[in-house]
C-alpha positions in Angstrom: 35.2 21.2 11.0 33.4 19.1 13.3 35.0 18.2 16.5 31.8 17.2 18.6 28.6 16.0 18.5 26.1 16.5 21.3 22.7 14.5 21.7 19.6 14.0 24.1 18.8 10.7 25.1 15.4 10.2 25.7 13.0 11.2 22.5 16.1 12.1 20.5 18.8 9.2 20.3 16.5 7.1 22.1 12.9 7.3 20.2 9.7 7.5 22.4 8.7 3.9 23.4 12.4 2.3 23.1 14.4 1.6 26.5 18.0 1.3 24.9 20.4 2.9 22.7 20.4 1.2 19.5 23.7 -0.8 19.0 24.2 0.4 15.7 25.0 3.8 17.6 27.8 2.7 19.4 29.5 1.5 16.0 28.7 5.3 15.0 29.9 6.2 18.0 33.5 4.5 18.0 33.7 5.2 14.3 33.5 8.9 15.0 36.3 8.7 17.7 38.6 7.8 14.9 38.0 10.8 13.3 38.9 12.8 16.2 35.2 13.5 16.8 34.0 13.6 20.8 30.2 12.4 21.4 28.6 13.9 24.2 25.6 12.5 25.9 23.6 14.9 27.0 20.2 14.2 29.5 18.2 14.8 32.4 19.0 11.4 33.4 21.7 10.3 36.1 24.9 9.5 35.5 24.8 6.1 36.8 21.8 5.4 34.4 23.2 6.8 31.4 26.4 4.6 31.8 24.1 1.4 31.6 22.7 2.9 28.8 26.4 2.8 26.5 27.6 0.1 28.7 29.6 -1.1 25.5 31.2 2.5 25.2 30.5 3.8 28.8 34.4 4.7 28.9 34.3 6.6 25.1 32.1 9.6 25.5 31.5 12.4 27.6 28.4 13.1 29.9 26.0 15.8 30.6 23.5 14.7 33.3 20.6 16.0 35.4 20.0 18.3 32.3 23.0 20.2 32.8 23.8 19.8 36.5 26.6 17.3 36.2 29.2 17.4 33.9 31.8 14.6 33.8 34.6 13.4 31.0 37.3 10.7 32.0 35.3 10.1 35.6 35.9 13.7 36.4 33.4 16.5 37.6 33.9 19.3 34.7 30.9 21.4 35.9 28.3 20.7 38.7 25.2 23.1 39.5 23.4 23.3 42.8 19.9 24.6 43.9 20.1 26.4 47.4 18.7 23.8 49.9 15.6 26.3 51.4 14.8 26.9 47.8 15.0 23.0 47.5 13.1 22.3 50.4 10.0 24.8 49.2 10.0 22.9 45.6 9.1 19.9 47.8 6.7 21.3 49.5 5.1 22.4 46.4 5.1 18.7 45.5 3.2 18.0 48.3 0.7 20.9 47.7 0.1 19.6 43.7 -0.8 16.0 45.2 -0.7 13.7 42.7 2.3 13.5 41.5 6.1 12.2 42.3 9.4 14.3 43.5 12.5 13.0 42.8 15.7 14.7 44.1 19.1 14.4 42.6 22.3 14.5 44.4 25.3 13.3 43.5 25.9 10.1 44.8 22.0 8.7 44.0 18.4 9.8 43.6 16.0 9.9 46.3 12.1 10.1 46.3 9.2 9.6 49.2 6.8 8.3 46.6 5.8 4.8 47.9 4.1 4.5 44.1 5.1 1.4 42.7 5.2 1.9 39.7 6.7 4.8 39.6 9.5 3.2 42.0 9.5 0.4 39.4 9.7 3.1 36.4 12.7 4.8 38.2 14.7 1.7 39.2 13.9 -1.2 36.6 13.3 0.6 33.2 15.5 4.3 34.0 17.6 2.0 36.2 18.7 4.7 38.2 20.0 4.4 41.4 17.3 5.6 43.9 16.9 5.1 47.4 13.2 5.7 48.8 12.8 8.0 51.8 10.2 8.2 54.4 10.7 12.1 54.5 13.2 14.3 51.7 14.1 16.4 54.3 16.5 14.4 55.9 18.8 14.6 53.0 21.7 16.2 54.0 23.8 16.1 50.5 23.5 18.9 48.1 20.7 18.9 45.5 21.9 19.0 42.0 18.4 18.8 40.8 14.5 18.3 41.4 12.1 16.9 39.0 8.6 16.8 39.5 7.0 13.9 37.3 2.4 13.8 37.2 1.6 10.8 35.1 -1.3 12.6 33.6 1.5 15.2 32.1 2.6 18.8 32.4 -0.5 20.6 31.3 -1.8 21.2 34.8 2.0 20.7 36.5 4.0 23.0 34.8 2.2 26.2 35.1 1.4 24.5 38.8 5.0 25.3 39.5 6.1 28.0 37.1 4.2 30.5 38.9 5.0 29.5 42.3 8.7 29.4 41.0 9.6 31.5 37.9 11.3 34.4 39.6 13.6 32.0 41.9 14.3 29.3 39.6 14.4 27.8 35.7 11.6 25.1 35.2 12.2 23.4 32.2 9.3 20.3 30.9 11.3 17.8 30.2 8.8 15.2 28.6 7.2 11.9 29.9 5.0 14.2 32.1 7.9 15.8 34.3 8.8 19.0 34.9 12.7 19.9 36.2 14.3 22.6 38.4 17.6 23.7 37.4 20.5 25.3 38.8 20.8 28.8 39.1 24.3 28.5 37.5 23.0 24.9 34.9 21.7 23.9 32.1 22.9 21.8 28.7 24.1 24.2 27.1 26.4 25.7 30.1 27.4 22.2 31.1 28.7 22.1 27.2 30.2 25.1 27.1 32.2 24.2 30.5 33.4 20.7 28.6 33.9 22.3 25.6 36.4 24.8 26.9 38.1 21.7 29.1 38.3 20.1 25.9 39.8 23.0 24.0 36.5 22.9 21.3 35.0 25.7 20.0 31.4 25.8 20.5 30.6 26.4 16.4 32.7 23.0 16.0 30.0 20.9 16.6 26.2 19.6 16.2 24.0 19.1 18.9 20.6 17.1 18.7 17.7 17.5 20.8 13.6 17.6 21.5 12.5 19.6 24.5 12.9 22.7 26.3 15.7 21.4 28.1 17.8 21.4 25.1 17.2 24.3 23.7 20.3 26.3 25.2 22.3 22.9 24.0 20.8 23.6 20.6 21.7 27.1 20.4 25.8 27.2 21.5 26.3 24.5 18.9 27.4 25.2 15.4 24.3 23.3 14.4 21.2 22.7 16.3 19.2 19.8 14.9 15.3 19.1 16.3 13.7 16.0 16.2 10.3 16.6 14.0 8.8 15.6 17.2 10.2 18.0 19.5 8.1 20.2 21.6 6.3 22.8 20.3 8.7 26.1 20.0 12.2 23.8 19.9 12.3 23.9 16.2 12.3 27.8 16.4 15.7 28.0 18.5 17.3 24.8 16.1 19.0 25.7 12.3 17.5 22.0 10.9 15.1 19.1 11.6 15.8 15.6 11.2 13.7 12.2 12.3 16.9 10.1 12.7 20.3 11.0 14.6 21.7 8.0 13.2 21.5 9.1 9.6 23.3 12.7 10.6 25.8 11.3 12.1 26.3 8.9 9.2 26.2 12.0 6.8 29.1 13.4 9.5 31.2 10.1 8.2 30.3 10.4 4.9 28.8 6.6 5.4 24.9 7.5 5.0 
């Protein structure tokens, strides 16, 4: 019986080149609902950007944000994840070490970066439409860090292992496409910000499909009862799903008996 269905945004439900969820998703969306089935959205995006996103249905589905660091259904915190602030503080200095590249640091209220790149600013603001604030210095933020995300424009060929071995015994790097590579939580990621809802919601984990592309999905992919890949996930992602599919539109229509 399925009861959920959880899905990555970016590169999964959103393909790679679109800005927007496709409105014939939210019809899929609301349809499921009737048949008692919860959708999940599921991304290393911010909370306040993924709300734009399903502004039509902002209020109908739950959210996992900042790949696993926020958890919220009905406006409520379910599950948050936080990275020790000296821990936090040497990730940024890293950053600075790599040079070319762009930090951005999630708390819970907004994003901040010192990048004065424009269009990277642009990027973050206009087409994420996040809500960040630019900083002469990330030190001076006080408020906990949910997350930090590294992004090189060039991609995470040079970046990822960059970090990984400065960082892989104190904390989870995960790429997370589009040339970025995130620091999670200790205590975070999808699939334990799923498991958290899930519980909340009185769901068992093996009632439900989750959809996703990158290595940041892969523990979201693994707790659900079925783990779809996109045939353009990451190499690896497919090994850790139980089926492939180019469209989540079309499962979800096979979940409704519609496709």
């Amino acid at each position: 019986m399925i009861q959920y269905i959880a899905s990555d945004l970016d590169g999964t439900l959103i393909p790679g080149g679109s800005r927007s969820v496709d409105p014939e998703i939210f019809d899929l969306i609301l349809k499921l609902k009737e048949k008692n089935i919860r959708f999940i959205a599921a991304s290393g995006r911010q909370y306040h950007s993924m709300r734009l996103l399903f502004e039509p249905i902002k209020d109908e589905i739950s959210y996992i944000t900042e790949n696993g660091s926020l958890c919220l259904h009905n406006g409520q915190v379910i599950f948050r994840g936080l990275i020790e602030r000296k821990l936090g503080l040497s990730i940024i200095d890293a950053g600075r070490e790599y040079g070319s590249c762009h930090t951005l640091l999630s708390c819970e209220s907004r994003h901040y970066t010192d990048s004065k790149n424009a269009d990277f600013i642009h990027h973050m603001r206009d087409i994420i439409r996040n809500d960040i604030e630019v900083v002469d210095d990330l030190y001076q933020i006080q408020e906990p860090f949910l997350k930090l995300a590294i992004c090189d424009f060039n991609g995470t060929a040079r970046l990822a292992p960059f970090l990984s071995e400065r960082f892989s015994e104190q904390i989870r790097t995960v790429t997370a496409g589009g040339g970025w590579v995130d620091f999670l939580a200790p205590n975070a990621d999808k699939g334990k910000s799923l498991a958290a809802l899930l519980s909340r919601l009185g769901i068992r984990p093996e009632n439900g499909i989750a959809f996703g592309d990158q290595y940041n999905d892969i523990d979201m992919l693994k707790l659900a009862g079925t783990g779809y890949a996109m045939k353009t996930a990451a190499p690896g992602v497919k090994d850790y799903a139980d089926a492939v599919t180019d469209s989540v539109a079309e499962v979800l229509k096979d979940v409704l008996g519609t496709g």
